[in-house]
Gaussian input, Z-matrix of N, CA and C with variables (Angstrom, degrees):
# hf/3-21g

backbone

0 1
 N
 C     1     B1
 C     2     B2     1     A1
 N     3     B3     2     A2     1     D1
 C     4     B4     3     A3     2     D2
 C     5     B5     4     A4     3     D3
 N     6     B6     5     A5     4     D4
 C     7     B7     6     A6     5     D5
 C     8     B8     7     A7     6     D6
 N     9     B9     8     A8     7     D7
 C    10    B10     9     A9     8     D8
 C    11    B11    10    A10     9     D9
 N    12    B12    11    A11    10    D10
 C    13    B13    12    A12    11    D11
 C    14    B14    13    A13    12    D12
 N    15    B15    14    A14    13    D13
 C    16    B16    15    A15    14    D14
 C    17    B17    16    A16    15    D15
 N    18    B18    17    A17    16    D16
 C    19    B19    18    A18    17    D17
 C    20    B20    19    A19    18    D18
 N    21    B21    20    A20    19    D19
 C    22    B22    21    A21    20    D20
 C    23    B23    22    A22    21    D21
 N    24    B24    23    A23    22    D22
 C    25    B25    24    A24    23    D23
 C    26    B26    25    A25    24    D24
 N    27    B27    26    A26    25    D25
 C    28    B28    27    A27    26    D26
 C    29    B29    28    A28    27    D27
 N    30    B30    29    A29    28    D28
 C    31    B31    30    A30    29    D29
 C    32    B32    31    A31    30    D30
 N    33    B33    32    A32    31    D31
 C    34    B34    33    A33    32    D32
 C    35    B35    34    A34    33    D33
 N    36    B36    35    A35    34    D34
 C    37    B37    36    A36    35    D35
 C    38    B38    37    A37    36    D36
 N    39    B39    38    A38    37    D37
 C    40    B40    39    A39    38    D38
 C    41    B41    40    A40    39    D39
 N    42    B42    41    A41    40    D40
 C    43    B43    42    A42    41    D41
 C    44    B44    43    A43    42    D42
 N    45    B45    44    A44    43    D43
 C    46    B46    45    A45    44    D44
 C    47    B47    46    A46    45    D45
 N    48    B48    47    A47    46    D46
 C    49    B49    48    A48    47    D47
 C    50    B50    49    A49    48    D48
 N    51    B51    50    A50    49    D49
 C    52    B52    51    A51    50    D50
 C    53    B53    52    A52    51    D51
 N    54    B54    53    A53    52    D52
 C    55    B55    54    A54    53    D53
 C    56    B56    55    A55    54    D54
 N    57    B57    56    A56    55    D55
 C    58    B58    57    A57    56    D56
 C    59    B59    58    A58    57    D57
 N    60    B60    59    A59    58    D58
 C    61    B61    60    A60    59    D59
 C    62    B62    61    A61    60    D60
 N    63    B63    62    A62    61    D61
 C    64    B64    63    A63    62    D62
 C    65    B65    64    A64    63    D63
 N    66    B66    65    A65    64    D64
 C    67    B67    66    A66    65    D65
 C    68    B68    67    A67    66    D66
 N    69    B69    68    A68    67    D67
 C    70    B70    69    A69    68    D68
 C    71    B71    70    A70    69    D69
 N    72    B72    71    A71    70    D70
 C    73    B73    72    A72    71    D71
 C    74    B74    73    A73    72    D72
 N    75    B75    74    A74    73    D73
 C    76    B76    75    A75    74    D74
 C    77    B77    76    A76    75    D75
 N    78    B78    77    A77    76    D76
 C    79    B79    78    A78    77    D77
 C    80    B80    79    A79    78    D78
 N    81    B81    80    A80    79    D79
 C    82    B82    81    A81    80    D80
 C    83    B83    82    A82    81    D81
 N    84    B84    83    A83    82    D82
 C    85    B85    84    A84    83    D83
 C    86    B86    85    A85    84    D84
 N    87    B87    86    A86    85    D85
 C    88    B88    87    A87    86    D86
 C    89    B89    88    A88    87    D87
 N    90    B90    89    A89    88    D88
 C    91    B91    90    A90    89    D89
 C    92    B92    91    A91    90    D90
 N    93    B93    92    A92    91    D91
 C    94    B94    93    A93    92    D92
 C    95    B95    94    A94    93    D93
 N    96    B96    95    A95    94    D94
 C    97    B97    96    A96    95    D95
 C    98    B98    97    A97    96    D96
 N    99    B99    98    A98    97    D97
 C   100   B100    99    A99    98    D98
 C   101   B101   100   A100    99    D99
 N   102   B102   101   A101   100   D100
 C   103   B103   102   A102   101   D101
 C   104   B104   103   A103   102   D102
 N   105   B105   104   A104   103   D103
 C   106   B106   105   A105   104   D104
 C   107   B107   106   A106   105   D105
 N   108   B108   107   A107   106   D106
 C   109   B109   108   A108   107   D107
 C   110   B110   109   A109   108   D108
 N   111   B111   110   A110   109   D109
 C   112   B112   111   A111   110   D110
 C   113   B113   112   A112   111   D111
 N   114   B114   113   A113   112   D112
 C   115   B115   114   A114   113   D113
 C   116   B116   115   A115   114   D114
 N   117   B117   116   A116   115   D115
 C   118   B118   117   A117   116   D116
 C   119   B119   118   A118   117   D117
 N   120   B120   119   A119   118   D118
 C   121   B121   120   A120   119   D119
 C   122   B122   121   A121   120   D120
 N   123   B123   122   A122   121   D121
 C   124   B124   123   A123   122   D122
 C   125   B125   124   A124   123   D123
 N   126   B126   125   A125   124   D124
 C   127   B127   126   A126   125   D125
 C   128   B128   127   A127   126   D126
 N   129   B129   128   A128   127   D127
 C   130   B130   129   A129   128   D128
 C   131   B131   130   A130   129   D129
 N   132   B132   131   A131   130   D130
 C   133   B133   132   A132   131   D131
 C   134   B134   133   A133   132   D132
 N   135   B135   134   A134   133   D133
 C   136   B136   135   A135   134   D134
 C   137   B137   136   A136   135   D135
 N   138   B138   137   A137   136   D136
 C   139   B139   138   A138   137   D137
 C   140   B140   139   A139   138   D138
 N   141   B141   140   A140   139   D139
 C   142   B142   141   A141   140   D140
 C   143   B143   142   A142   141   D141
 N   144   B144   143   A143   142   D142
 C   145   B145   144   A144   143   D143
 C   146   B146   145   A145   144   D144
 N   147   B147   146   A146   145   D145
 C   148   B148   147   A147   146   D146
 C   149   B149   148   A148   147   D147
 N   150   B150   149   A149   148   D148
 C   151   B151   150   A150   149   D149
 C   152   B152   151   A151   150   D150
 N   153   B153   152   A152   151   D151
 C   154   B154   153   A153   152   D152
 C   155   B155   154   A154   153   D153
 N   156   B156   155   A155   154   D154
 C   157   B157   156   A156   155   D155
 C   158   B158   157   A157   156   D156
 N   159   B159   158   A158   157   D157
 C   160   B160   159   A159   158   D158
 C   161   B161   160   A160   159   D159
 N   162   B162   161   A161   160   D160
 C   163   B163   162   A162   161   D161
 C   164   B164   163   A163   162   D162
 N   165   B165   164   A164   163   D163
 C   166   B166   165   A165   164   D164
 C   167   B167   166   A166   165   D165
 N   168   B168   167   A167   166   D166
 C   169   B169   168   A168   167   D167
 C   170   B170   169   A169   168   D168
 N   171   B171   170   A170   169   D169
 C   172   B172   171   A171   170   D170
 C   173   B173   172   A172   171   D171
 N   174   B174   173   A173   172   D172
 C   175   B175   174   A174   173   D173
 C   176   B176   175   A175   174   D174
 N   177   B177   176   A176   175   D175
 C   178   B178   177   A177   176   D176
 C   179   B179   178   A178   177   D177
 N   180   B180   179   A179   178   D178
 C   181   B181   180   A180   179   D179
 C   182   B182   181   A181   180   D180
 N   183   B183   182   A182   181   D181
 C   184   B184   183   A183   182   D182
 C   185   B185   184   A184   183   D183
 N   186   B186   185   A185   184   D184
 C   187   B187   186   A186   185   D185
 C   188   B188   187   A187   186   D186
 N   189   B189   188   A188   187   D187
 C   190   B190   189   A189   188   D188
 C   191   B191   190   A190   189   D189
 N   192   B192   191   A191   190   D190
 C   193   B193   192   A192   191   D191
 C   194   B194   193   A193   192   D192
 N   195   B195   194   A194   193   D193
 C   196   B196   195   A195   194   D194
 C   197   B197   196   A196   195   D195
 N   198   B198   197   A197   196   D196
 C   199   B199   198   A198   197   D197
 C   200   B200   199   A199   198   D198
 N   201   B201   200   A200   199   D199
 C   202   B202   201   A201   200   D200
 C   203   B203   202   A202   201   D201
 N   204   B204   203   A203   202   D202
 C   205   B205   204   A204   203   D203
 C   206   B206   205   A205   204   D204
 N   207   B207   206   A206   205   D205
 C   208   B208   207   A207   206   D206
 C   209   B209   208   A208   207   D207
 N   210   B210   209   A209   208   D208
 C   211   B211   210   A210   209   D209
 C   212   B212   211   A211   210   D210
 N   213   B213   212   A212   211   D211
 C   214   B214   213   A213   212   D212
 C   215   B215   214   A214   213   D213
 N   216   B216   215   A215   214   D214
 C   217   B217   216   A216   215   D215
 C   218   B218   217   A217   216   D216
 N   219   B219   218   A218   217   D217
 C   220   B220   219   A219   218   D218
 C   221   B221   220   A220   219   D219
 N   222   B222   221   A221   220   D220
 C   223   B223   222   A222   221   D221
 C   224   B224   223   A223   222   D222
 N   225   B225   224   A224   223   D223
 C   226   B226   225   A225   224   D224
 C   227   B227   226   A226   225   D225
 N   228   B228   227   A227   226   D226
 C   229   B229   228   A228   227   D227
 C   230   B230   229   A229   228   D228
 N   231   B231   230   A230   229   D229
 C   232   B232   231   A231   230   D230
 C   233   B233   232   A232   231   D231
 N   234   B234   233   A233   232   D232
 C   235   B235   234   A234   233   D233
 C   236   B236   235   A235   234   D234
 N   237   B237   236   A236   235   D235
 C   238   B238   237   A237   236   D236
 C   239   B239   238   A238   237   D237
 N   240   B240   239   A239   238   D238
 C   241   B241   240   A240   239   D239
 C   242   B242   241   A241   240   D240
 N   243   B243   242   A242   241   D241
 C   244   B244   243   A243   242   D242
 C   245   B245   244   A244   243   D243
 N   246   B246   245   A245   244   D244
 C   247   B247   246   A246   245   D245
 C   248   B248   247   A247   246   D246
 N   249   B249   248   A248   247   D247
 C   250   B250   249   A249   248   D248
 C   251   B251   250   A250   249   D249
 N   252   B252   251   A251   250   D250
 C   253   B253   252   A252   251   D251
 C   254   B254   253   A253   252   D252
 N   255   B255   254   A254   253   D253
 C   256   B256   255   A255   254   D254
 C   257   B257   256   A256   255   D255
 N   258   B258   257   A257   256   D256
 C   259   B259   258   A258   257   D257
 C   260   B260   259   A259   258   D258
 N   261   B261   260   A260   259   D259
 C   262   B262   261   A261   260   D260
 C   263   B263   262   A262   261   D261
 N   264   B264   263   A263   262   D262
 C   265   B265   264   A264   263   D263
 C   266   B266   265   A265   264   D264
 N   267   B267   266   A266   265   D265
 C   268   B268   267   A267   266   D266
 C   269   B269   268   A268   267   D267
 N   270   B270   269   A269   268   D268
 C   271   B271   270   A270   269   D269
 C   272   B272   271   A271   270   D270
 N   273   B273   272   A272   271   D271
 C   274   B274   273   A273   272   D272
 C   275   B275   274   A274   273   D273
 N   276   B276   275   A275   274   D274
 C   277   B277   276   A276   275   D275
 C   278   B278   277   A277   276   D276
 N   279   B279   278   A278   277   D277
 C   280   B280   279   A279   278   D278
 C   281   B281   280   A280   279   D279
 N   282   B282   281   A281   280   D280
 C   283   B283   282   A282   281   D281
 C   284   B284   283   A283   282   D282
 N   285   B285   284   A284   283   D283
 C   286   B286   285   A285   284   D284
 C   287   B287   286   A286   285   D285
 N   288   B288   287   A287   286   D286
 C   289   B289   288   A288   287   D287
 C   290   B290   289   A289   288   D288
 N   291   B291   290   A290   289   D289
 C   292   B292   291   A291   290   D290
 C   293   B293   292   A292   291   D291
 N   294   B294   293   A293   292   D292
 C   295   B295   294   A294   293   D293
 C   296   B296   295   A295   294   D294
 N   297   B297   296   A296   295   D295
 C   298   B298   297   A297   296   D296
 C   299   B299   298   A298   297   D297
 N   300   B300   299   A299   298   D298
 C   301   B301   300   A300   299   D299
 C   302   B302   301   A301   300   D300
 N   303   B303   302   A302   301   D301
 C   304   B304   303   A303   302   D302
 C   305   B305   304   A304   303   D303
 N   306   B306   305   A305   304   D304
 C   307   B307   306   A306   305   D305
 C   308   B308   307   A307   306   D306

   B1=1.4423
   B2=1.5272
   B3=1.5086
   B4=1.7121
   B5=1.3964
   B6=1.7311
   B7=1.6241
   B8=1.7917
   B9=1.6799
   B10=1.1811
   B11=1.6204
   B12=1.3611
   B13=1.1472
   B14=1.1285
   B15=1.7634
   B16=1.3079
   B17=1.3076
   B18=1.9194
   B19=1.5290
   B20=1.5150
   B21=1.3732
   B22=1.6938
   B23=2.0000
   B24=1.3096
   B25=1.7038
   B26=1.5904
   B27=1.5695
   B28=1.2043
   B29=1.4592
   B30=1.5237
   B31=1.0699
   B32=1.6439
   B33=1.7137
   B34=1.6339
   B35=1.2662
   B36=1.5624
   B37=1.4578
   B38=1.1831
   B39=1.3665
   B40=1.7478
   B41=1.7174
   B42=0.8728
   B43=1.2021
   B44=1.6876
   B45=1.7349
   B46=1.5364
   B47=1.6828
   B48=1.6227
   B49=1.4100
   B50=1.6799
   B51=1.3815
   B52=2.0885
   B53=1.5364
   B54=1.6904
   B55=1.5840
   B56=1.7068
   B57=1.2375
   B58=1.6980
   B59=2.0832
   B60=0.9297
   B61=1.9091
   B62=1.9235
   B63=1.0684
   B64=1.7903
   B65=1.7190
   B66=1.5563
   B67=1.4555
   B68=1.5150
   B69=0.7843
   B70=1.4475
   B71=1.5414
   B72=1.4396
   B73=1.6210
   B74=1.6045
   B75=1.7368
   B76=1.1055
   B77=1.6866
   B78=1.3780
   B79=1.1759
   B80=1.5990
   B81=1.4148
   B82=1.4742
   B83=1.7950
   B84=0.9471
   B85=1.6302
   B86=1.9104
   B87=1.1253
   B88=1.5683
   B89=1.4527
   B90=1.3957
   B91=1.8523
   B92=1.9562
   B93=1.7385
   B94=1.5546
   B95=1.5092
   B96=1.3897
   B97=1.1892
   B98=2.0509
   B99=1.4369
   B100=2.0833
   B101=1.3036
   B102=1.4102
   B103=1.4743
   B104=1.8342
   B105=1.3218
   B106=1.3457
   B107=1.4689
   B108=1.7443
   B109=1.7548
   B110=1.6463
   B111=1.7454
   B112=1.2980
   B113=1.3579
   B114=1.4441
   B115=1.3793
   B116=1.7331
   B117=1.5769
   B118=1.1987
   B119=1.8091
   B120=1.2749
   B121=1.3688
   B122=1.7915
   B123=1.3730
   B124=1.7421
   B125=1.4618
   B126=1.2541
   B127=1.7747
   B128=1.7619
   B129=1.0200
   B130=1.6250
   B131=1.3287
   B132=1.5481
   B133=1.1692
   B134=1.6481
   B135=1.1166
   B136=1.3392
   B137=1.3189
   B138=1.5234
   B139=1.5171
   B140=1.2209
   B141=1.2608
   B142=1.3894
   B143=1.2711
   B144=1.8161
   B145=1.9645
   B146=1.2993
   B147=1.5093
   B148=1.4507
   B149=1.5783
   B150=1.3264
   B151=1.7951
   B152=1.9804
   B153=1.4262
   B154=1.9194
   B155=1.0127
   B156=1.6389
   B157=1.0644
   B158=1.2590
   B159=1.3413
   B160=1.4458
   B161=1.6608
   B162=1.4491
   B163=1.0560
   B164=1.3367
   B165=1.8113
   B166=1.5502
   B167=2.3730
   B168=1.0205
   B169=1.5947
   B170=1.0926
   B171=1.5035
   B172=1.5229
   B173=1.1738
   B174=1.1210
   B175=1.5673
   B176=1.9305
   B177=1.4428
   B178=1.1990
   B179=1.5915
   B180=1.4819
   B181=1.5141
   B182=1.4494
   B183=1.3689
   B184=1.5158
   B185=1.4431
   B186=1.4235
   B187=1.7432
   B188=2.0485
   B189=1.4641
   B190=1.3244
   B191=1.3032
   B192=1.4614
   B193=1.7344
   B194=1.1285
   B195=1.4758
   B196=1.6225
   B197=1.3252
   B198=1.4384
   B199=1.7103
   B200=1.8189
   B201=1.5085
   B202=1.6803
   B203=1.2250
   B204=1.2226
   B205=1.5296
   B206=1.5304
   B207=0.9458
   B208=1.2617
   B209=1.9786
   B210=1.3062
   B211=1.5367
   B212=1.8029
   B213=0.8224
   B214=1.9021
   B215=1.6726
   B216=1.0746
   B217=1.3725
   B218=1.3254
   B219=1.9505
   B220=1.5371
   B221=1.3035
   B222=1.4890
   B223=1.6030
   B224=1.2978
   B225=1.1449
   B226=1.3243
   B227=1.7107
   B228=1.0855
   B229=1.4454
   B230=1.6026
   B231=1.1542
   B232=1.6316
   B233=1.6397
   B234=1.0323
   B235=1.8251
   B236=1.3793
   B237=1.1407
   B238=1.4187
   B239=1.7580
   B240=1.2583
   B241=1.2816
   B242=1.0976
   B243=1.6768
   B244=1.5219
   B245=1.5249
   B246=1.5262
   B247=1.7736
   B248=1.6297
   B249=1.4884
   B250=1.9272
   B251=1.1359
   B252=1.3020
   B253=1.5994
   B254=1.6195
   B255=1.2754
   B256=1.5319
   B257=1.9547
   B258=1.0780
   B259=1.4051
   B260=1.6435
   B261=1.4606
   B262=1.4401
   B263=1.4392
   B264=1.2094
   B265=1.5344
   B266=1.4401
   B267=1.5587
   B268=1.2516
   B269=1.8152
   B270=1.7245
   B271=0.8927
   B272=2.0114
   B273=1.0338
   B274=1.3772
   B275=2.1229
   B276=1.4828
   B277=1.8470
   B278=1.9425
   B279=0.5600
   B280=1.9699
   B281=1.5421
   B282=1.1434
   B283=1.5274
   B284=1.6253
   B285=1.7219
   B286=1.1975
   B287=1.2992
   B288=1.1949
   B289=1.3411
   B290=1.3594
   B291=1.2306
   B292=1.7298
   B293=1.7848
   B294=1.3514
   B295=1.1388
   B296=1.8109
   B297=1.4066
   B298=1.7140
   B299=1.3460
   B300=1.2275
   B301=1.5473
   B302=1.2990
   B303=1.3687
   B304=1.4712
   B305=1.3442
   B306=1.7194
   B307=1.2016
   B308=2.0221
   A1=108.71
   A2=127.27
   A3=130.31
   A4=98.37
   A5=65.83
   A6=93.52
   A7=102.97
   A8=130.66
   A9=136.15
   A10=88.37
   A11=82.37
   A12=116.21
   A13=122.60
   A14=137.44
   A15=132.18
   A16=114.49
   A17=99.62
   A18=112.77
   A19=120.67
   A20=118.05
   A21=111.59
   A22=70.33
   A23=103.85
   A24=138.72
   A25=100.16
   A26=89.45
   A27=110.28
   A28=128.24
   A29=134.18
   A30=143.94
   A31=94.45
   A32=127.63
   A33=119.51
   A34=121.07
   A35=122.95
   A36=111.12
   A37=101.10
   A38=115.96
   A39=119.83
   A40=99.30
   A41=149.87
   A42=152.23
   A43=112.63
   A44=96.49
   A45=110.33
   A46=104.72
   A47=116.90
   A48=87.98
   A49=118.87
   A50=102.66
   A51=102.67
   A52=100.86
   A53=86.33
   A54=85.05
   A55=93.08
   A56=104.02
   A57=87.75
   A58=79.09
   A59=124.09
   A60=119.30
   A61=92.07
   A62=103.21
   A63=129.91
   A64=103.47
   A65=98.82
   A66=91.29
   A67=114.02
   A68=127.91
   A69=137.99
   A70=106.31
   A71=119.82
   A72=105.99
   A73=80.34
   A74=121.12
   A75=122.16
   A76=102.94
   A77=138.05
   A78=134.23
   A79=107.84
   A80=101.57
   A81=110.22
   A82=97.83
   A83=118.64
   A84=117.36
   A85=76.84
   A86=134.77
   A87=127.30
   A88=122.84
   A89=102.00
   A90=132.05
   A91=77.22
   A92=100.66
   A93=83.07
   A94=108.59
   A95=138.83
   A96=142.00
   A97=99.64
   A98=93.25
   A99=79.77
   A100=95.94
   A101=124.98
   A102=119.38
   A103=85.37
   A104=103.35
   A105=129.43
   A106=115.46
   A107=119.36
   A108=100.45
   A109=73.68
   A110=86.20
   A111=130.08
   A112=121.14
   A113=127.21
   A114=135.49
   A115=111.09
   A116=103.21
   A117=96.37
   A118=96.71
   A119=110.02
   A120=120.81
   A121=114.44
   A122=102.38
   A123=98.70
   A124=105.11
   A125=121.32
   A126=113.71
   A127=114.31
   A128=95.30
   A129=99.53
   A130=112.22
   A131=111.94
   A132=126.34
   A133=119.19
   A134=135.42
   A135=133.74
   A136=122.81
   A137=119.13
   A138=132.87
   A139=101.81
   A140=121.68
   A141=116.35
   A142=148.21
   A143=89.44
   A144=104.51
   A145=91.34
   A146=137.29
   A147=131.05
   A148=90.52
   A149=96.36
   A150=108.41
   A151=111.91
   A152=73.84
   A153=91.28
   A154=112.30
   A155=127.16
   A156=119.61
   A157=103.21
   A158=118.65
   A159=133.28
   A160=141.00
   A161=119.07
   A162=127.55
   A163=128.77
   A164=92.69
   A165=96.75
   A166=81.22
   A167=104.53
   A168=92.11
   A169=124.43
   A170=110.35
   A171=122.20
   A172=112.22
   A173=126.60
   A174=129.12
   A175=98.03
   A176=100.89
   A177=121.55
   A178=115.78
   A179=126.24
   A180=130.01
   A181=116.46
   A182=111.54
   A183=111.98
   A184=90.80
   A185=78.01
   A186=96.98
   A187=81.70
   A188=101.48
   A189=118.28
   A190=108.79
   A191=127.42
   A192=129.21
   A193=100.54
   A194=109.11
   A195=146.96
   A196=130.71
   A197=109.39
   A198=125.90
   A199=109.36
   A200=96.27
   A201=90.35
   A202=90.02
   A203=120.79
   A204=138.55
   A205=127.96
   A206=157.84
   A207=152.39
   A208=119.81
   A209=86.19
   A210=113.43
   A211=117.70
   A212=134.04
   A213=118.19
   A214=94.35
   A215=116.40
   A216=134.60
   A217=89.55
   A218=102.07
   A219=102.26
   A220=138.82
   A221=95.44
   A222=120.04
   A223=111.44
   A224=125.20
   A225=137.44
   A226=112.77
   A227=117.82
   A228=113.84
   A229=115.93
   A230=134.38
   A231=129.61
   A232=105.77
   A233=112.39
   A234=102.03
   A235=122.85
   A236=126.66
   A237=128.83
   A238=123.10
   A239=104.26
   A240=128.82
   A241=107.16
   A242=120.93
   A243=140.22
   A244=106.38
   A245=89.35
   A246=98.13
   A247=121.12
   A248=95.93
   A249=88.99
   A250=112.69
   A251=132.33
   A252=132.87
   A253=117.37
   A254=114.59
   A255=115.61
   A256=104.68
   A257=108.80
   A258=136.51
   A259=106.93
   A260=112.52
   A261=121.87
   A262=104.33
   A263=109.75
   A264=139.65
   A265=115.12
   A266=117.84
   A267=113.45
   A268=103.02
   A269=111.68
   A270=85.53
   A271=94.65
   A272=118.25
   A273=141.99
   A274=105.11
   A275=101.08
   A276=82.76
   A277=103.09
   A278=81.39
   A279=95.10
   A280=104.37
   A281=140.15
   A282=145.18
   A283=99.18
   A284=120.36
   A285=94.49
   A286=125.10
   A287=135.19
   A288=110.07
   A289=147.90
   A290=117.23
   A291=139.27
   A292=93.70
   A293=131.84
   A294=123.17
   A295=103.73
   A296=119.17
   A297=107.40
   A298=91.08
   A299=109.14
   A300=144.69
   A301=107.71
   A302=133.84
   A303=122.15
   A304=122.50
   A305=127.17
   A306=154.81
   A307=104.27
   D1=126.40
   D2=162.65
   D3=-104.36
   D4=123.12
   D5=178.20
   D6=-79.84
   D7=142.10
   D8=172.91
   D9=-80.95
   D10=171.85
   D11=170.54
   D12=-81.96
   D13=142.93
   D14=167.29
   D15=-115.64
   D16=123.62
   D17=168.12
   D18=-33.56
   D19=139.97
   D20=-163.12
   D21=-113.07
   D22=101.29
   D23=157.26
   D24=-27.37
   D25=-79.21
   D26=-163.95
   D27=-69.70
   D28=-13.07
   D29=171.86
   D30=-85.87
   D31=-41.62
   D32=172.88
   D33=-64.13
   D34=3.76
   D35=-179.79
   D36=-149.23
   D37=20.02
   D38=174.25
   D39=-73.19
   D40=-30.93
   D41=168.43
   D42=-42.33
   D43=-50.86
   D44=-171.82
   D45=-72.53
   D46=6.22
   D47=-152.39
   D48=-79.85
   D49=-14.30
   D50=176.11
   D51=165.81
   D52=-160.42
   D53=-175.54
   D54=-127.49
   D55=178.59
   D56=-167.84
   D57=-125.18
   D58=148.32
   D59=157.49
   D60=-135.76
   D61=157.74
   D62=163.67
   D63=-101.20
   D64=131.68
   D65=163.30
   D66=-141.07
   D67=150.78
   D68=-151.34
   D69=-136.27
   D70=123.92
   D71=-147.99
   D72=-142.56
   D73=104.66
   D74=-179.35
   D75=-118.51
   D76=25.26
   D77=175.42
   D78=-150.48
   D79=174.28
   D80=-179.36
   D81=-89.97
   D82=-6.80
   D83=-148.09
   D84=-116.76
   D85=-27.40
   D86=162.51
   D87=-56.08
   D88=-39.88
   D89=-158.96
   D90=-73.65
   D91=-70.86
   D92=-156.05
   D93=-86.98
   D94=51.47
   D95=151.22
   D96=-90.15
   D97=-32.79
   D98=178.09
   D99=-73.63
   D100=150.75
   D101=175.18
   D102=-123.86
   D103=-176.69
   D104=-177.10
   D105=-61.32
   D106=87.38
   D107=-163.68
   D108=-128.70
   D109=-170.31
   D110=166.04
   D111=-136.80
   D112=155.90
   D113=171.72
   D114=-119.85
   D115=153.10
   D116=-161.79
   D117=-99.27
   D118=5.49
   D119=166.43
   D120=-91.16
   D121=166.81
   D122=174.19
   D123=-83.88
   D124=127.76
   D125=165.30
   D126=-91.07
   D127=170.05
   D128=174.29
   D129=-159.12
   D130=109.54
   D131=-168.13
   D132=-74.47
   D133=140.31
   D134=158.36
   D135=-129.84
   D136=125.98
   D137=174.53
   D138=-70.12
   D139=110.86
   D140=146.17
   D141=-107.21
   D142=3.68
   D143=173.39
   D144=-154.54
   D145=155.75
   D146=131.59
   D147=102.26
   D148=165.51
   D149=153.40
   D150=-111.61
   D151=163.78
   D152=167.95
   D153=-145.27
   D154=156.14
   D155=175.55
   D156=-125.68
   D157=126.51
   D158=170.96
   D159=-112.51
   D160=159.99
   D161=158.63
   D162=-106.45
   D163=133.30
   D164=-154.11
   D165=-121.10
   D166=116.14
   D167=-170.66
   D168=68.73
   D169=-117.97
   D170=159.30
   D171=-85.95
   D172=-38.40
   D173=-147.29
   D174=-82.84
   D175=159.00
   D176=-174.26
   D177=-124.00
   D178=101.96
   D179=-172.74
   D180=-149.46
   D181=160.86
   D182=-168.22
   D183=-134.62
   D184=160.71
   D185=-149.30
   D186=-123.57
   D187=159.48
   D188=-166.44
   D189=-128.99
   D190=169.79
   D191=166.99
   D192=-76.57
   D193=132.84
   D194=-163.04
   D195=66.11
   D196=0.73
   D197=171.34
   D198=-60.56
   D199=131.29
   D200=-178.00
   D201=-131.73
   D202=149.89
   D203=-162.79
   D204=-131.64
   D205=93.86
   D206=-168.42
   D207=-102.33
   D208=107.51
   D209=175.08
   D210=-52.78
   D211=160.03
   D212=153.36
   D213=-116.07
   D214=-173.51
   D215=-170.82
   D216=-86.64
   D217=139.47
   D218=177.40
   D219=56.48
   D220=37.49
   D221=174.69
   D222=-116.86
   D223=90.09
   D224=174.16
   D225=-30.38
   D226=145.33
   D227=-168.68
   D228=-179.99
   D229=136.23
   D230=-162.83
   D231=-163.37
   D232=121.82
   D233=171.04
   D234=-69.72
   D235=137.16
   D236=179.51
   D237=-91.78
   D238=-37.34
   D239=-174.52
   D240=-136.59
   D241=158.22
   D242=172.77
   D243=-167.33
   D244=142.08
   D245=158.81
   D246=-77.71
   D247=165.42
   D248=-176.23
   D249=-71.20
   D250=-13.86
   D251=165.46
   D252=-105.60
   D253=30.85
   D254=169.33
   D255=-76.93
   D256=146.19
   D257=-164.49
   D258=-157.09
   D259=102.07
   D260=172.98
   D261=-108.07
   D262=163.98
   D263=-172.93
   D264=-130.53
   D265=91.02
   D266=-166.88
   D267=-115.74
   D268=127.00
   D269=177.81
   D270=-133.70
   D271=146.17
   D272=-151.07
   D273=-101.66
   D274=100.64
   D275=-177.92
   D276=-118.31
   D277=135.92
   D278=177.16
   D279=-41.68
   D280=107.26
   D281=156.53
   D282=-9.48
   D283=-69.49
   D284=-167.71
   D285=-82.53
   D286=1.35
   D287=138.86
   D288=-16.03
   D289=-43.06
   D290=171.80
   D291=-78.19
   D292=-10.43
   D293=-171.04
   D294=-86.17
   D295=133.82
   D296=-171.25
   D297=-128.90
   D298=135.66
   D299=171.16
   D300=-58.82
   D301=102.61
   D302=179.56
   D303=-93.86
   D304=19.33
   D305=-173.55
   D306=-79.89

């Protein structure tokens, strides 16, 4: 039996995978400029200083330095609270990405 070869997926759409931004949330007047959204991509949060406390849906939780979090697409979500040295790491990847070609 010859075995084919398998397309390496993931090196063809590592390019596609998001955008990465830092945000750094030192006021109350920062907090309520995010309002209550969703993305139609998956996000994935990272603490990298400080706490926040957020809404993820309904639910109400605070997030800590080195907590990483994973969103799905179209999950409503908004921070409520932050410390003066909170610093998140948000980085944003396209749903189909996770989608695999079985060709």
């Amino acid at each position: 039996m010859i075995l084919q070869p398998i397309r390496n997926q993931i090196v063809e759409r590592i390019s596609r995978v998001g955008e990465a931004s830092v945000h750094h949330i030192s006021s109350q007047q920062e907090i309520d400029a995010h309002t209550y959204h969703y993305h139609q991509s998956l996000e994935v949060i990272i603490v990298k200083a400080g706490t926040a406390e957020g809404l993820v849906g309904e639910m109400i939780g605070e997030l800590h330095k080195g907590m990483v979090v994973l969103l799905g697409s179209e999950v409503p979500h908004r921070v409520l609270r932050a410390s003066s040295d909170c610093a998140l790491l948000l980085v944003h990847i396209p749903t189909e990405f996770l989608k695999w070609d079985s060709t």
